[in-house]
Backbone bond lengths (Angstrom), bond angles and torsions (degrees), N, CA, C in turn:
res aa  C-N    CA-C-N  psi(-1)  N-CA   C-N-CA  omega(-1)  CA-C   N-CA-C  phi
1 X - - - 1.459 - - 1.525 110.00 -
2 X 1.395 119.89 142.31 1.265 106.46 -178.49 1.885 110.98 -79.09
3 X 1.441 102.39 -179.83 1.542 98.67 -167.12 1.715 98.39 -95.71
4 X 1.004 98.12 168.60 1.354 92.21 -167.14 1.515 108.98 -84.65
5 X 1.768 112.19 175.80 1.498 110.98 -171.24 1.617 95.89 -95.49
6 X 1.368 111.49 157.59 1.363 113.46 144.37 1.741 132.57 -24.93
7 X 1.548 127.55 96.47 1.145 108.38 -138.22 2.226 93.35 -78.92
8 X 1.401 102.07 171.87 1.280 108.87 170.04 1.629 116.38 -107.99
9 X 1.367 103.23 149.52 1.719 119.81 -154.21 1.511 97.55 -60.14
10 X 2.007 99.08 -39.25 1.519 100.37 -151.77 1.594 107.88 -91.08
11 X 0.874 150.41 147.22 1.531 165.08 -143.46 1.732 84.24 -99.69
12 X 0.936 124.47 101.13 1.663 129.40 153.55 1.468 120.45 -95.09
13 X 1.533 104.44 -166.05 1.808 120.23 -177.02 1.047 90.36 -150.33
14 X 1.487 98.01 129.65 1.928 129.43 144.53 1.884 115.47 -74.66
15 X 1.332 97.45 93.57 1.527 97.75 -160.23 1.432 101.91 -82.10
16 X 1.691 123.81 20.57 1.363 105.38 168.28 1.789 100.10 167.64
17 X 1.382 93.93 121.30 1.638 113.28 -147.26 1.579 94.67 -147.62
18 X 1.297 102.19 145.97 1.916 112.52 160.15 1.489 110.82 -95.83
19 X 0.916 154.26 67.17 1.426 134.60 169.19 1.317 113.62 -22.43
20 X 1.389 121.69 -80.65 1.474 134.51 -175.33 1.317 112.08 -51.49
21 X 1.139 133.36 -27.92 1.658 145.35 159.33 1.718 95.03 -56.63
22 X 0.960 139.04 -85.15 1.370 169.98 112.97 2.249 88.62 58.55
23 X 1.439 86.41 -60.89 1.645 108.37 -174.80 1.508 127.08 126.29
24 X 1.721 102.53 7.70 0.975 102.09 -177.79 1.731 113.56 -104.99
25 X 1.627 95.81 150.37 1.713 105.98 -162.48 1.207 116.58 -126.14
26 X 1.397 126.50 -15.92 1.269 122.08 -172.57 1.948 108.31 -132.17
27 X 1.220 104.96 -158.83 1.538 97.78 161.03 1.552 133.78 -95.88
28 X 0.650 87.13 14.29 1.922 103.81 175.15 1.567 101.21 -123.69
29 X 1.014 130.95 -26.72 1.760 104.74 173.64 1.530 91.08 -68.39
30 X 1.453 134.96 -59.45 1.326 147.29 -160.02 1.549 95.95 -31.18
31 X 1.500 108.19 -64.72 1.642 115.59 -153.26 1.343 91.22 -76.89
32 X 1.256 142.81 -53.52 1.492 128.04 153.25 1.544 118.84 -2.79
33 X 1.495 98.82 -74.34 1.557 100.76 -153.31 1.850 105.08 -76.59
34 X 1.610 110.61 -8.40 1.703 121.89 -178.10 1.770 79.30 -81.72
35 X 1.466 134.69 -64.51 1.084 108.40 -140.25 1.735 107.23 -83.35
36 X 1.166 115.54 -4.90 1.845 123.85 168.21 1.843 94.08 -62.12
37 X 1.156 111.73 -48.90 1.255 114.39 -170.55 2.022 108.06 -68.35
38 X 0.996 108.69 -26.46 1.455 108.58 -171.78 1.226 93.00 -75.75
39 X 1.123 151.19 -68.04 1.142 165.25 1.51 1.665 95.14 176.42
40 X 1.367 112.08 -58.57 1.469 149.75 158.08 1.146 115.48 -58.77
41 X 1.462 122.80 -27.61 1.982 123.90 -151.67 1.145 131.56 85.21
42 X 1.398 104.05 9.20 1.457 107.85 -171.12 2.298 94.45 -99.39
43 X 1.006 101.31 89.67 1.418 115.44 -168.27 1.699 113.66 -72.47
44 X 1.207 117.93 -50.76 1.252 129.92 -177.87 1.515 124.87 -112.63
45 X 1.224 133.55 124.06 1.769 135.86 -163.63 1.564 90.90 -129.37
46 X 1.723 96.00 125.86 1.252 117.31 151.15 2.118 106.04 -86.17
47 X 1.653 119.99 115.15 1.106 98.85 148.63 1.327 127.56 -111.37
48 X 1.191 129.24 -178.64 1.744 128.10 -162.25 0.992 128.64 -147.35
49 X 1.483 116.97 84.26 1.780 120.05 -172.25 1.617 110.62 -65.48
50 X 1.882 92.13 128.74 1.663 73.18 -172.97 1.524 102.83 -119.68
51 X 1.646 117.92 40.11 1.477 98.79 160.13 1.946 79.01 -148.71
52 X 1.211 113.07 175.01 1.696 123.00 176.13 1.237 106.07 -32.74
53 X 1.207 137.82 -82.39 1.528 149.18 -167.39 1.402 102.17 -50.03
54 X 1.431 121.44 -44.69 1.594 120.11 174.08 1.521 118.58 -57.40
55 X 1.228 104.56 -48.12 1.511 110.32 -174.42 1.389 126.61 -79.49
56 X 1.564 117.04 -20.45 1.239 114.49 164.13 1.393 115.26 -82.46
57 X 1.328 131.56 -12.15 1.502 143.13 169.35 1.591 102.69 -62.22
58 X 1.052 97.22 -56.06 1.714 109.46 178.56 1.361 116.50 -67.26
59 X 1.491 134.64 -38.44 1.211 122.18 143.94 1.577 128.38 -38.59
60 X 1.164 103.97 -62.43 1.779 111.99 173.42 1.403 103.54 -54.40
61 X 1.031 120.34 -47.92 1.813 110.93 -160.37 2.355 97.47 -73.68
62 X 1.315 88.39 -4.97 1.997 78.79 -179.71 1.363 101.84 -89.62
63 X 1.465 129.90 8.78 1.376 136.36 171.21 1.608 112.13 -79.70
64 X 1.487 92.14 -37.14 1.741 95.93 -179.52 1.477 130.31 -68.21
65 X 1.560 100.09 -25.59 1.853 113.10 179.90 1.726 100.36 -135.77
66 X 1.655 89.15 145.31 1.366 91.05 169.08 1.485 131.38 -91.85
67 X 1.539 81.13 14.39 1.686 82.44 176.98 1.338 119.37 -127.46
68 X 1.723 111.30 33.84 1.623 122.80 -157.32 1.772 67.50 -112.26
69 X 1.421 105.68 173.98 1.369 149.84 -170.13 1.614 113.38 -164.66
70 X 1.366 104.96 152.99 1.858 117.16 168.97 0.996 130.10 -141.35
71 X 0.943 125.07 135.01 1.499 125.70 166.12 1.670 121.52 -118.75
72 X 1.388 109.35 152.59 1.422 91.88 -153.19 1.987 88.30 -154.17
73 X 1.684 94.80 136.03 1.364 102.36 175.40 2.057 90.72 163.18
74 X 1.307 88.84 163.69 1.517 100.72 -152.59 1.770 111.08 -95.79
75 X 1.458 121.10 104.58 1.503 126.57 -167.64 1.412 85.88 -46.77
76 X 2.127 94.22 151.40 1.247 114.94 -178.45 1.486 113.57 -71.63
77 X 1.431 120.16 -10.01 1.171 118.74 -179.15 1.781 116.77 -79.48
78 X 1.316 89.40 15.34 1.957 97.66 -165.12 1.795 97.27 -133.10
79 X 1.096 112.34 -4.33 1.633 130.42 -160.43 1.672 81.80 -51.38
80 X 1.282 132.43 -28.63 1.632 124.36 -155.75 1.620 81.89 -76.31
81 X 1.080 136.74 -40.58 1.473 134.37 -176.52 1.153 121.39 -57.80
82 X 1.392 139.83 -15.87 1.127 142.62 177.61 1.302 124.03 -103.82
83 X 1.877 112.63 101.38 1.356 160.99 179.39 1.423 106.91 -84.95
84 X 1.377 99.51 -173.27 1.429 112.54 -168.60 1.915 107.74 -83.86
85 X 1.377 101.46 -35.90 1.448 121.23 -172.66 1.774 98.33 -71.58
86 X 0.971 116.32 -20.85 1.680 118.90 -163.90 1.473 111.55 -106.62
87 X 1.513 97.33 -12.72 1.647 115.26 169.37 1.241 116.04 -72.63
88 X 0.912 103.44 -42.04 1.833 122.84 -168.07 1.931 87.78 -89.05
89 X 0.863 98.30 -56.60 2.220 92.44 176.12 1.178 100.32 -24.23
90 X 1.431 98.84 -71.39 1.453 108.73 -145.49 1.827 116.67 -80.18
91 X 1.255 98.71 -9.70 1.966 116.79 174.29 1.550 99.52 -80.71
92 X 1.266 132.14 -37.65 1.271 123.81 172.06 1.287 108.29 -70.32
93 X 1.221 128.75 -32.29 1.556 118.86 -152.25 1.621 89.58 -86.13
94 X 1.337 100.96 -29.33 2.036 98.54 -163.42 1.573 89.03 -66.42
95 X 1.132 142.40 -9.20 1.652 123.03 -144.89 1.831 69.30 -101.20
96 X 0.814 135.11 -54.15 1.428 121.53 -162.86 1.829 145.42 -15.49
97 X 1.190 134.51 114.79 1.350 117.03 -163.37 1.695 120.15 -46.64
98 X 1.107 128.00 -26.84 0.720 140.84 -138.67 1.927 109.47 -140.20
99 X 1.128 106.52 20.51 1.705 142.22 148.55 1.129 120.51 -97.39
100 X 1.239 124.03 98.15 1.729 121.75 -170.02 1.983 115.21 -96.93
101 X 1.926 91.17 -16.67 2.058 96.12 -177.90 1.065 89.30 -120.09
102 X 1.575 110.47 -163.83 0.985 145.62 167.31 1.839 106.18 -126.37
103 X 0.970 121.85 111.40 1.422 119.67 154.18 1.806 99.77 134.62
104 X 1.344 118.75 -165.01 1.309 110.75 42.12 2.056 99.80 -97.16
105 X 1.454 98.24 149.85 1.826 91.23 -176.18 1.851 90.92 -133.87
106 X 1.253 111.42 -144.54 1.408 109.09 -171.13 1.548 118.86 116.66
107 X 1.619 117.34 -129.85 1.129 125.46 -153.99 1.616 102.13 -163.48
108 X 1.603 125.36 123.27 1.020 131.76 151.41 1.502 136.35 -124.74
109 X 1.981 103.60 113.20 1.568 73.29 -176.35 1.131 113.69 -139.27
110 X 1.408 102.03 64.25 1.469 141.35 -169.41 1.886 108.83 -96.27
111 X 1.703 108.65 -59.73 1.152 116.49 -173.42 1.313 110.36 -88.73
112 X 1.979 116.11 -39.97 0.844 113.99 178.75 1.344 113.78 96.00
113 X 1.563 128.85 -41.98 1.478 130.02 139.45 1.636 132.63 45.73
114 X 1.362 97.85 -53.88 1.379 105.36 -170.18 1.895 83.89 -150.74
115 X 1.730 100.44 143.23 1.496 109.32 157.41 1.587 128.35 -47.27
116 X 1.294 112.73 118.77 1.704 110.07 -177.60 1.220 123.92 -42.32
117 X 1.994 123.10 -32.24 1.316 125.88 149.67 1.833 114.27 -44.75
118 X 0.792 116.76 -76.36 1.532 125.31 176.70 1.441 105.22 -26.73
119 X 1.401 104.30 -71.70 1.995 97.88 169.54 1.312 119.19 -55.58
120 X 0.837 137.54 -37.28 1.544 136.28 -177.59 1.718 114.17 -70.34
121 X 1.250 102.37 -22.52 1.754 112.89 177.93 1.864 111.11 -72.83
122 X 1.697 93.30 -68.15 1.420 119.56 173.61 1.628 104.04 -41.86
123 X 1.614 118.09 -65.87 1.622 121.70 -178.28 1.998 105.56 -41.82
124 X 1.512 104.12 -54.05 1.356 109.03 173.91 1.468 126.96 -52.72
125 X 1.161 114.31 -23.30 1.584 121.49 -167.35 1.825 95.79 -102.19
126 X 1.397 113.85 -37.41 1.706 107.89 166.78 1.451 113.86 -65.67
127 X 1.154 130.41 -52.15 1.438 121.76 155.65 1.234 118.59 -24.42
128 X 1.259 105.94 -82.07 1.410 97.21 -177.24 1.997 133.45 -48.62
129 X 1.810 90.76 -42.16 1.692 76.03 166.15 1.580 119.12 -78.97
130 X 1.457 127.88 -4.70 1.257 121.20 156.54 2.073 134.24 -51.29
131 X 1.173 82.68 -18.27 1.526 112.70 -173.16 1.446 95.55 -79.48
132 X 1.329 100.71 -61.93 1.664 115.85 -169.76 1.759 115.03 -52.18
133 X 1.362 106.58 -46.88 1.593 104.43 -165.22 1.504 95.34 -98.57
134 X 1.518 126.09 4.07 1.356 123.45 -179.39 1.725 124.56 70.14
135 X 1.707 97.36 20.71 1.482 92.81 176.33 1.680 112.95 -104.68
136 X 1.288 95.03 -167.01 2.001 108.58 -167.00 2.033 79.90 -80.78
137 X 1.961 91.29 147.16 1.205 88.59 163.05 1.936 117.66 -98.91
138 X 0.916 146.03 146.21 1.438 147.52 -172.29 1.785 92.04 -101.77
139 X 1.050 110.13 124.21 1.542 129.38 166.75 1.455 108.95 -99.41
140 X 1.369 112.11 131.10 1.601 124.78 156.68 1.658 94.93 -107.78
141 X 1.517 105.33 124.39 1.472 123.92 -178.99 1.623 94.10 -121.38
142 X 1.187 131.98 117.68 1.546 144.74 144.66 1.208 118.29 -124.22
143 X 1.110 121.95 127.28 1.555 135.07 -166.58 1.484 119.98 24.54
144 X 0.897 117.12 24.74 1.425 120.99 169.78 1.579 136.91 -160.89
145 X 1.573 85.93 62.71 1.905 124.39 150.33 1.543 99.96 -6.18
146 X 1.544 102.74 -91.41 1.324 100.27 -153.65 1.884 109.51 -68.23
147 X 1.180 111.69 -36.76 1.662 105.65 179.98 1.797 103.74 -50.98
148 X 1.046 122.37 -42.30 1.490 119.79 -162.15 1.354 87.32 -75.00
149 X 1.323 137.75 -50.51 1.241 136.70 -174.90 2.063 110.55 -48.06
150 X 1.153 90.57 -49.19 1.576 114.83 -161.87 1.997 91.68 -66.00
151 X 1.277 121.09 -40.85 1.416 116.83 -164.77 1.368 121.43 -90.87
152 X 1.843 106.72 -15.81 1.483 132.63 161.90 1.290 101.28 -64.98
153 X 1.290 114.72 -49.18 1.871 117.03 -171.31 2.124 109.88 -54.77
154 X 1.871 73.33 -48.19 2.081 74.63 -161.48 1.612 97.35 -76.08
155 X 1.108 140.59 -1.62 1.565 145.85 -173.34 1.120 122.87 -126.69
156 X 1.837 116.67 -13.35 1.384 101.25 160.42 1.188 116.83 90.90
157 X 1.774 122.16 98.68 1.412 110.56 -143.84 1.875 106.08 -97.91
158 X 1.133 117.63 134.76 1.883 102.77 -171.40 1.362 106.79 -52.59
159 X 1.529 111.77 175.15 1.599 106.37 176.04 1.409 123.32 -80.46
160 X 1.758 115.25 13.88 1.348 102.62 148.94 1.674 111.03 -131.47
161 X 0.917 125.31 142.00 1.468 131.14 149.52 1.437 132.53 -114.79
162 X 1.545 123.52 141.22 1.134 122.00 -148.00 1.509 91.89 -138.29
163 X 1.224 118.94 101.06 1.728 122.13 169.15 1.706 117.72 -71.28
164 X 1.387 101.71 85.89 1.623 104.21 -157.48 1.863 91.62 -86.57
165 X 1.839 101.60 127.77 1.547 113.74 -161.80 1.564 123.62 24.42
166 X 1.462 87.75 83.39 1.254 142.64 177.59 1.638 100.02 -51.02
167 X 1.332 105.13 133.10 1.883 104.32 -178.22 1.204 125.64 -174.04
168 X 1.625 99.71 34.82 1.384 111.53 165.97 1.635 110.36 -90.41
169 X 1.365 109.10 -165.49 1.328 108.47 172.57 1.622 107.56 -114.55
170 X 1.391 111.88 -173.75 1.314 125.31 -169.91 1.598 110.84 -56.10
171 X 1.099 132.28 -35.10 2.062 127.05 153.58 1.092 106.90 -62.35
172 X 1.642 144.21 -25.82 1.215 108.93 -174.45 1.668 114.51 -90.44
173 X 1.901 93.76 -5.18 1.947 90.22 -159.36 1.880 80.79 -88.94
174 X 0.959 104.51 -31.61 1.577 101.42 176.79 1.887 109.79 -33.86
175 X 1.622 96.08 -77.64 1.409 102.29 168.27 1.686 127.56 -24.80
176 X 1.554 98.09 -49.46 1.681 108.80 -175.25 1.500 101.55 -75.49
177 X 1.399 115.75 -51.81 1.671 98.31 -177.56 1.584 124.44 -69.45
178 X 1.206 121.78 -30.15 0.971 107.47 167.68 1.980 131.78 -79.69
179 X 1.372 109.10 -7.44 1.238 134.95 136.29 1.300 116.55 -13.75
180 X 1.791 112.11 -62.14 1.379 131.96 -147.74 1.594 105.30 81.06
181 X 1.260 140.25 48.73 1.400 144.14 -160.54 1.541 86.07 -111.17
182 X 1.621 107.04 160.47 1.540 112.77 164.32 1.713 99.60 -109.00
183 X 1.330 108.49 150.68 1.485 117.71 163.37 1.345 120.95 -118.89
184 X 1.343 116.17 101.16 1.436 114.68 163.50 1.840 120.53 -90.14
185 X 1.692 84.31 150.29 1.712 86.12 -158.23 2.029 104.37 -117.53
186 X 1.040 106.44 110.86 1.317 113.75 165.76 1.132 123.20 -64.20
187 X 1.645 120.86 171.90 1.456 132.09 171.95 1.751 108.84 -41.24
188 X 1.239 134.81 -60.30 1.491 128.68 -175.41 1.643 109.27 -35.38
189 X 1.227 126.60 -21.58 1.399 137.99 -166.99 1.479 81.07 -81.17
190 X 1.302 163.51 -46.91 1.439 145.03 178.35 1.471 116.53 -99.68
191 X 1.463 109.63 25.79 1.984 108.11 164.58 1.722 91.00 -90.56
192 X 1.266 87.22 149.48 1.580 105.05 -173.09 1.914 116.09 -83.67
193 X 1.352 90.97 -11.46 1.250 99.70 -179.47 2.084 115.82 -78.79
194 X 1.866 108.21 -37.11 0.851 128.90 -171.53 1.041 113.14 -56.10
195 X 2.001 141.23 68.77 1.421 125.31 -150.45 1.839 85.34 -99.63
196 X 1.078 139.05 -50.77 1.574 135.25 -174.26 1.726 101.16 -34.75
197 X 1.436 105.19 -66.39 1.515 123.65 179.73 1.360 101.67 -43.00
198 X 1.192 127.38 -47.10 1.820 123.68 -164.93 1.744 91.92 -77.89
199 X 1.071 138.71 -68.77 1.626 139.16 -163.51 1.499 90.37 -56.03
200 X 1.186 144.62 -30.18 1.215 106.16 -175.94 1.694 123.04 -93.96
201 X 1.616 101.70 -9.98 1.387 105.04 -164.36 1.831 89.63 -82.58
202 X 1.659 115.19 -8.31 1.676 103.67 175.43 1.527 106.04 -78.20
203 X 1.336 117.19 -1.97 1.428 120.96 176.01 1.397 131.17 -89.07
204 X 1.465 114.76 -14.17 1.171 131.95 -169.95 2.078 101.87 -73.68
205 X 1.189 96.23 141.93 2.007 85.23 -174.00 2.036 77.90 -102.01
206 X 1.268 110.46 159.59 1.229 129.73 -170.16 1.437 108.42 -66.88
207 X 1.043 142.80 -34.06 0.895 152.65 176.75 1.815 127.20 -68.26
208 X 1.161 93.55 -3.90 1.658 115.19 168.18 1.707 99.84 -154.74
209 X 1.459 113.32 57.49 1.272 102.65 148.96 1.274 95.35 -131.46
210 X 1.448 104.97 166.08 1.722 125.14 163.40 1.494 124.16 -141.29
211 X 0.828 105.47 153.82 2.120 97.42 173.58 1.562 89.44 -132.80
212 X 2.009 92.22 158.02 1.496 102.58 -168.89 1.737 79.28 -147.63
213 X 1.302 94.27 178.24 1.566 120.69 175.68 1.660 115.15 -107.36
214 X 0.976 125.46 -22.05 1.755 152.72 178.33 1.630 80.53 43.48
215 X 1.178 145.31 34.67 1.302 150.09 -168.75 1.622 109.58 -69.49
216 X 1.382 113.37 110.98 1.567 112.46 55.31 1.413 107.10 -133.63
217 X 1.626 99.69 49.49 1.823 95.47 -167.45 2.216 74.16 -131.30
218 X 1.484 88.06 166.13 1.598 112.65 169.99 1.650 105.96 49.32
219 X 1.243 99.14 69.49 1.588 111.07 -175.72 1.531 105.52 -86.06
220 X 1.686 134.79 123.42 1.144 135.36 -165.15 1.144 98.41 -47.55
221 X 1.379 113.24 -173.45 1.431 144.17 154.59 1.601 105.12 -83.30
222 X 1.116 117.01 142.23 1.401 143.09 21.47 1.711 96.89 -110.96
223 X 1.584 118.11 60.60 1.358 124.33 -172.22 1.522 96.45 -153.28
224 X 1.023 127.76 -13.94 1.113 120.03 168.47 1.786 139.91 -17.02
225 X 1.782 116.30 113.71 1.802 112.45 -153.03 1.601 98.40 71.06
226 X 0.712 116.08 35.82 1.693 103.19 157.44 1.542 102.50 -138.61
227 X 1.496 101.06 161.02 1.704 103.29 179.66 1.087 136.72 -63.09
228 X 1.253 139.06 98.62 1.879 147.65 -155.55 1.580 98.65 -67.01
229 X 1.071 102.94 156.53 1.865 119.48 147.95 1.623 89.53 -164.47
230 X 1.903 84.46 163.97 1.329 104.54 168.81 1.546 135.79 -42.42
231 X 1.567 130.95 -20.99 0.987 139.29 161.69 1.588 111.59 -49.98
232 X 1.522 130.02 -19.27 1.393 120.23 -151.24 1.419 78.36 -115.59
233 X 1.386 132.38 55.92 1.551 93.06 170.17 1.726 111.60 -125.69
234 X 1.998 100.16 16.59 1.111 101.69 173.83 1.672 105.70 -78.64
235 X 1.283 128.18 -15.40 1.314 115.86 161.87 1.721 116.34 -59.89
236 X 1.175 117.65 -44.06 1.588 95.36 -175.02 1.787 93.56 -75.95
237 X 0.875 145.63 -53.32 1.436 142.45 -163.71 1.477 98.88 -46.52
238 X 1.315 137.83 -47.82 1.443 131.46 170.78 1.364 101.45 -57.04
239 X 1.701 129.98 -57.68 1.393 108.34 178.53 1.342 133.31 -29.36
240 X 1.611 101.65 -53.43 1.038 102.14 -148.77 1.938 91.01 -85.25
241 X 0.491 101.40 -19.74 2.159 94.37 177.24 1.974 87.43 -82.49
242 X 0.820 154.54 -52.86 1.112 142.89 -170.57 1.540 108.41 -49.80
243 X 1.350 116.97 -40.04 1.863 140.85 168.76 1.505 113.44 -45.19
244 X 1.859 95.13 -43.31 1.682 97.51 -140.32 1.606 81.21 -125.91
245 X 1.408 118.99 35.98 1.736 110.79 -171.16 0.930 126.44 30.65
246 X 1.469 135.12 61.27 1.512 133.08 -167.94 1.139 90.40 -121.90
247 X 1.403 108.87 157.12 1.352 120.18 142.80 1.820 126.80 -61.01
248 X 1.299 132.95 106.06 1.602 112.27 -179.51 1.272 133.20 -15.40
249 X 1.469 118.05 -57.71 1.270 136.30 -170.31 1.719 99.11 -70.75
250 X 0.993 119.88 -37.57 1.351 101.61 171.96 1.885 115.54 -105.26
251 X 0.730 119.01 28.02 1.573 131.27 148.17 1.475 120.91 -90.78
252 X 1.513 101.53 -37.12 1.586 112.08 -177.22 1.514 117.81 -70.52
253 X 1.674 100.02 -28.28 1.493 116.80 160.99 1.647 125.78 -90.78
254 X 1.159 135.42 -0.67 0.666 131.26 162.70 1.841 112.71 -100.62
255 X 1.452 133.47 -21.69 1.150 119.95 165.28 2.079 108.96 -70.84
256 X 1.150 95.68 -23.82 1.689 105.78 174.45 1.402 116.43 -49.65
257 X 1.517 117.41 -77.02 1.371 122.10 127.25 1.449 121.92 32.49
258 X 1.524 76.75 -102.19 1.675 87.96 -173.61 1.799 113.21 -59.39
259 X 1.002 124.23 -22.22 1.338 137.92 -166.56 1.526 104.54 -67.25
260 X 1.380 78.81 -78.78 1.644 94.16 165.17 1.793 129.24 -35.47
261 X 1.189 103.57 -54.40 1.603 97.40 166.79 1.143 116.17 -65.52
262 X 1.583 128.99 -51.71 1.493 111.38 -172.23 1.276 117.99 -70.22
263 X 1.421 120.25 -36.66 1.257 117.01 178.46 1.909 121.98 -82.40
264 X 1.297 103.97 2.80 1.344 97.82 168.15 1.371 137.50 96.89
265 X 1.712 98.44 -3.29 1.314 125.58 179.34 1.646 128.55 -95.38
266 X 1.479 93.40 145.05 1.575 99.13 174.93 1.191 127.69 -72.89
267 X 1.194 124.76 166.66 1.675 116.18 159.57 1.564 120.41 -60.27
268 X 1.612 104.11 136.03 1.579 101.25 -173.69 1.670 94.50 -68.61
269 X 1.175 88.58 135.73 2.005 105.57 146.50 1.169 122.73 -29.25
């Protein structure tokens, strides 16, 4: 396990995490892996099942803490999976109290996974039930900027969008902020190599930024290829104020912030 970071004063959110990816299965790994995360400041976890079996896990597991959250909708790399029976799954599960997105859904065309028709259908049909139950939509963006751009345009984007690990460059966050888009920023936001990724996250105005852990994948620096959880995400939160000249403590509150409003949440206790 990695060691932990220097914890932060201010009570933040991991706006987008796997638990069950992560390794946790029951209700005691859960409260485990929330209280490693408290521990640090990292107070509140969005996690995010991203095919059927994921997302109803992730529903159940927001029973165990009161400070877990879900979001739930089926990665584009699985889009071939989504039928008529998985439509109706996944429309019940979104109505849930305790489902704050939709997704993560989108566009990948990185792995390749699923036919780009197939993603482009599935992305269209999460939109739309994002519309329906009135929640934020969660975007998976991999190599393909302009298609995700292009299918928001012909369908009409809900009144929230949430670029969950964000990885365009400085024209595309342009596009999203002035949009009214949210950008959440993962671990790659502190590899030293990532200079496109760094100019744009100094562009983001606070009020539509977020940082997440997408854990147990894109583990910051100076941990980089090793296994993430939500506890590590005071390393990107220092990145990213180190980026954007902030002070930590008030970066850590201002991606909080933003978290908190779109997703619907109170201040932790």
């Amino acid at each position: 396990m990695l060691p932990a970071p220097e914890p932060l004063r201010t009570a933040t959110v991991d706006a987008h995490t796997h638990l069950d990816a992560c390794g946790c299965v029951d209700a005691a790994d859960v409260r485990a892996a929330m209280d490693r995360a408290a521990a640090v400041g990292v107070r509140q976890v969005v996690t995010v099942g991203d095919d059927l079996a994921s997302a109803r896990w992730a529903v159940e597991a927001t029973g165990w803490h009161p400070d877990l959250v879900a979001a739930v909708g089926l990665h584009p790399t699985r889009a071939d999976q989504l039928d008529t029976a998985t439509e109706r799954a996944f429309t019940e599960l979104a109505g849930h109290e305790r489902v704050v997105a939709i997704g993560e859904t989108g566009l990948d065309h990185y792995w390749d996974a699923a036919p780009h028709e197939q993603q482009e259908r599935a992305f269209a049909w999460h939109i739309e039930l994002a519309k329906r139950v009135g929640k934020p939509l969660m975007i998976h963006d991999r190599d393909a900027h302009e298609g995700v751009l292009r299918v928001l345009d012909a369908h009409g984007a809900p009144d929230t969008v949430i670029f969950h690990c964000f990885s365009g460059d400085a024209e595309m966050a342009r596009w999203c902020i002035d949009a009214g888009w949210v950008l959440s920023f993962a671990g790659p936001v502190s590899f030293r190599n990532a200079r496109e990724l760094a100019e744009a996250a100094r562009l983001v105005p606070d009020d539509q930024l977020m940082a997440e852990t997408d854990a147990p994948f894109l583990t910051p620096h100076p941990h980089r290829g090793r296994r993430n959880e939500p506890f590590a995400l005071p390393w990107t939160i220092r990145a990213l104020a180190a980026l954007r000249e902030q002070d930590p403590e008030g970066t850590a509150a201002a991606v909080a912030a933003t978290a908190r409003r779109v997703y619907g949440l109170p201040a932790p206790v």
